[in-house]
Backbone as CSV, one residue per row, in Angstrom:
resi,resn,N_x,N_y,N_z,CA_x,CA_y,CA_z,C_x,C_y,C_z
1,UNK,-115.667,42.325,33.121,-115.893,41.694,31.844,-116.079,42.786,30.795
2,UNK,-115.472,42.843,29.559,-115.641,43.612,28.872,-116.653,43.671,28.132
3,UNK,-117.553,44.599,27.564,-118.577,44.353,26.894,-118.219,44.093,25.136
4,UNK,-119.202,43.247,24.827,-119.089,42.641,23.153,-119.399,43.933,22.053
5,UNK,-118.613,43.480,21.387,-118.981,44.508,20.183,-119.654,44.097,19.351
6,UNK,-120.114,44.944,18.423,-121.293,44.252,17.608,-120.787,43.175,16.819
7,UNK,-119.159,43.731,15.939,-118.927,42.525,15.325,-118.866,41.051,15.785
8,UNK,-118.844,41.139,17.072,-119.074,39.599,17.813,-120.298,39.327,18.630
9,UNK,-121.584,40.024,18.278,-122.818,39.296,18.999,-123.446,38.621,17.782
10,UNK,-124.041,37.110,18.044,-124.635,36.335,16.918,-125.883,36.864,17.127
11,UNK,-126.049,36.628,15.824,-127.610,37.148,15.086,-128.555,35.403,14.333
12,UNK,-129.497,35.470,14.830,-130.081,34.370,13.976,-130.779,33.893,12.776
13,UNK,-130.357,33.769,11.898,-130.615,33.646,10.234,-131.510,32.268,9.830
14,UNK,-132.797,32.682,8.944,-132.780,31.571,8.659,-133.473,31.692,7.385
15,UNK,-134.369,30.878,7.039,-134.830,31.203,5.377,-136.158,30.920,5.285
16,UNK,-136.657,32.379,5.161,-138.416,32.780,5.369,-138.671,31.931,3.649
17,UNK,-139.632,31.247,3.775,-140.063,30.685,2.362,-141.253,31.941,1.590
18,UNK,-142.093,33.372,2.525,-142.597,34.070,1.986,-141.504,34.733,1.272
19,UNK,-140.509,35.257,2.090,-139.345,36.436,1.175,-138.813,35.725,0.651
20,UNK,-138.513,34.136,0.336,-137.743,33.342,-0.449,-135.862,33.811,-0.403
21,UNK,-135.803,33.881,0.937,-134.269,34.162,1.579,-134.230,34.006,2.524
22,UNK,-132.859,33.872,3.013,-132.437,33.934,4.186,-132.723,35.343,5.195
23,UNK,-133.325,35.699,6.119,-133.364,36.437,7.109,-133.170,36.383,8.291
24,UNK,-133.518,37.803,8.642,-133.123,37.714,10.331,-134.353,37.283,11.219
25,UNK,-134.334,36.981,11.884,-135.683,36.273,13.086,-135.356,36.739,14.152
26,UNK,-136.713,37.255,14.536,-137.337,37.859,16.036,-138.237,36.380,16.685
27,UNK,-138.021,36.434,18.038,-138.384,35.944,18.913,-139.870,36.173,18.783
28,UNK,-140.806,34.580,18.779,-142.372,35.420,18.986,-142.754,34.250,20.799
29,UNK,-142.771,34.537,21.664,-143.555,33.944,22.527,-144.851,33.363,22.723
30,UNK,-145.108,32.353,22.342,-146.235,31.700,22.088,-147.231,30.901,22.849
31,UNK,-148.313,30.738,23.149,-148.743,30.340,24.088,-148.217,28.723,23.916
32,UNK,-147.887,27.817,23.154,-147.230,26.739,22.538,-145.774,26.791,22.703
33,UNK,-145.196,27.738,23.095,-143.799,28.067,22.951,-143.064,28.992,22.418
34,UNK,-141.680,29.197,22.322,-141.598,30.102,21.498,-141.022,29.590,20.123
35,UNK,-140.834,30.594,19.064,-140.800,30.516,17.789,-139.604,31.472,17.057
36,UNK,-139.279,31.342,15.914,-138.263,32.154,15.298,-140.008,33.251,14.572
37,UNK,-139.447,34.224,14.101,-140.220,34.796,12.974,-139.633,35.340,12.171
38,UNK,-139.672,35.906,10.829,-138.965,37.059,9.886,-139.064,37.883,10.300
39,UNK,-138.111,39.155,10.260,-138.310,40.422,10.662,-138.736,41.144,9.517
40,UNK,-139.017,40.873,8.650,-139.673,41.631,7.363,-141.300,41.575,7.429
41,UNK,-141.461,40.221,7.475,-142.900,39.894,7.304,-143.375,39.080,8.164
42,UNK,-142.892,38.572,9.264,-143.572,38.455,10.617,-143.730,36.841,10.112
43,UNK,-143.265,35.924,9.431,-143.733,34.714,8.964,-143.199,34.007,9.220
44,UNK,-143.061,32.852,9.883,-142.564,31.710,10.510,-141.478,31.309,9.988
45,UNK,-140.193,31.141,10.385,-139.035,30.831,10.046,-138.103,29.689,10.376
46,UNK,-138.924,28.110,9.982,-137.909,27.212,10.501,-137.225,26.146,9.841
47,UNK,-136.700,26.480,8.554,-135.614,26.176,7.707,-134.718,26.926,7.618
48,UNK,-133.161,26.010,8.045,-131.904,26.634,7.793,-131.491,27.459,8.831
49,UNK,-132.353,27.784,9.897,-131.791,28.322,11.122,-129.782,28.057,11.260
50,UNK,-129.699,29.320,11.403,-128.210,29.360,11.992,-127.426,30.519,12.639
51,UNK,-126.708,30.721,13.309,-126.323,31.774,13.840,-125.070,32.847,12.805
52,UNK,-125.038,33.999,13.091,-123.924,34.594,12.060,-123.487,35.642,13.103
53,UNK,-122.159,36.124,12.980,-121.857,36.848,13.810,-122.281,38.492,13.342
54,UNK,-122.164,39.827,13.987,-122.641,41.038,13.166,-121.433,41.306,12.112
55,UNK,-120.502,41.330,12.359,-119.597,41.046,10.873,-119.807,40.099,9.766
56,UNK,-120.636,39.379,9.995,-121.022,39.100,8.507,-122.743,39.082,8.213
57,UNK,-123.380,39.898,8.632,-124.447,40.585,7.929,-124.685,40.978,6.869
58,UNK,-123.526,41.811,6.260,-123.402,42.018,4.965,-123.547,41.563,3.878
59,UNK,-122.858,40.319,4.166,-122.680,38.647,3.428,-124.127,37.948,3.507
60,UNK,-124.902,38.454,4.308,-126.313,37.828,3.956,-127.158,39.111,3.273
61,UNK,-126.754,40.089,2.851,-127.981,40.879,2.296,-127.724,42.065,3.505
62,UNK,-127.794,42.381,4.531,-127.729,43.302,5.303,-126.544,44.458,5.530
63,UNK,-126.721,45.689,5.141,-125.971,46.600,5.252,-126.708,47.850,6.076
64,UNK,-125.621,48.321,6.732,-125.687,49.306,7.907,-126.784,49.318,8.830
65,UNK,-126.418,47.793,9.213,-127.118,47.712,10.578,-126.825,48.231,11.719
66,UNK,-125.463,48.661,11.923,-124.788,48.995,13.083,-124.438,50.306,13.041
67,UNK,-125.636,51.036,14.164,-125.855,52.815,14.480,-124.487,52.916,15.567
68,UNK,-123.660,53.317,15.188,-122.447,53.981,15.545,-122.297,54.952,16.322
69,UNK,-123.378,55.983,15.992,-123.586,57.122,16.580,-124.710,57.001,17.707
70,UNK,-125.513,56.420,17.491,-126.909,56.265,18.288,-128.029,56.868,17.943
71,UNK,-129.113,57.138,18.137,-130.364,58.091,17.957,-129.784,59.349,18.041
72,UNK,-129.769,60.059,17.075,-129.577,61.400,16.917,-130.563,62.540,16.446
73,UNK,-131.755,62.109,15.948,-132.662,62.442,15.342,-131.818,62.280,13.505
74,UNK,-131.615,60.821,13.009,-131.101,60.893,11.803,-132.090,61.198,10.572
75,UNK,-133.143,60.886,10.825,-134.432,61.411,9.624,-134.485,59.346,9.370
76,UNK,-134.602,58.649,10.467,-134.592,57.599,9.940,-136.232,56.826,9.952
77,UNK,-136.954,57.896,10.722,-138.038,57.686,10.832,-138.579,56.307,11.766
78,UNK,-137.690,55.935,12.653,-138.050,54.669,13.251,-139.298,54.930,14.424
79,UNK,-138.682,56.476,14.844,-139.398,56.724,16.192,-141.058,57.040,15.883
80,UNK,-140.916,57.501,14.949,-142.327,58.510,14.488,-143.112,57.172,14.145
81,UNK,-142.640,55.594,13.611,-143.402,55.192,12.918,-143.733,54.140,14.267
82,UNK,-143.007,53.645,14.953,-142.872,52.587,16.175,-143.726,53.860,17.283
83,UNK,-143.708,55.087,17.078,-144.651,55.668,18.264,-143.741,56.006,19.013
84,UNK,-142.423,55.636,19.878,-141.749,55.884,20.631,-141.594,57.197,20.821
């Protein structure tokens, strides 16, 4: 099986009413179940849910999501701030 490229893995969008847009949502596991959240501000996300493929990220607000190269030490500061 060949593996997917980014332009074809769906991403899940929906519309945080704190950021007053559409965003992306992380998975929260809940003792109730699980949940969408914003990835900006961690705030519950369940209006307008829908899927988008990574080719059109752009089209919602998102540009250069897709690391091409990989961890290189880019000065992107993810590692230093996540601890990794």
């Amino acid at each position: 099986m060949d593996a997917l490229s980014f332009t074809d893995v769906d991403f899940l969008l929906g519309h945080c009413s704190r950021c007053a847009r559409d965003v992306l949502t992380h998975v929260d596991y809940a003792e109730d179940g699980e949940r969408q959240l914003c990835v900006h501000c961690d705030g519950p996300v369940v209006d307008s849910l829908h899927q988008v493929k990574g080719v059109d990220l752009s089209a919602a607000g998102y540009r250069n999501v897709e690391e091409t190269g990989g961890c290189g030490g880019g000065g992107c500061g993810g590692c230093r701030v996540r601890g990794v």
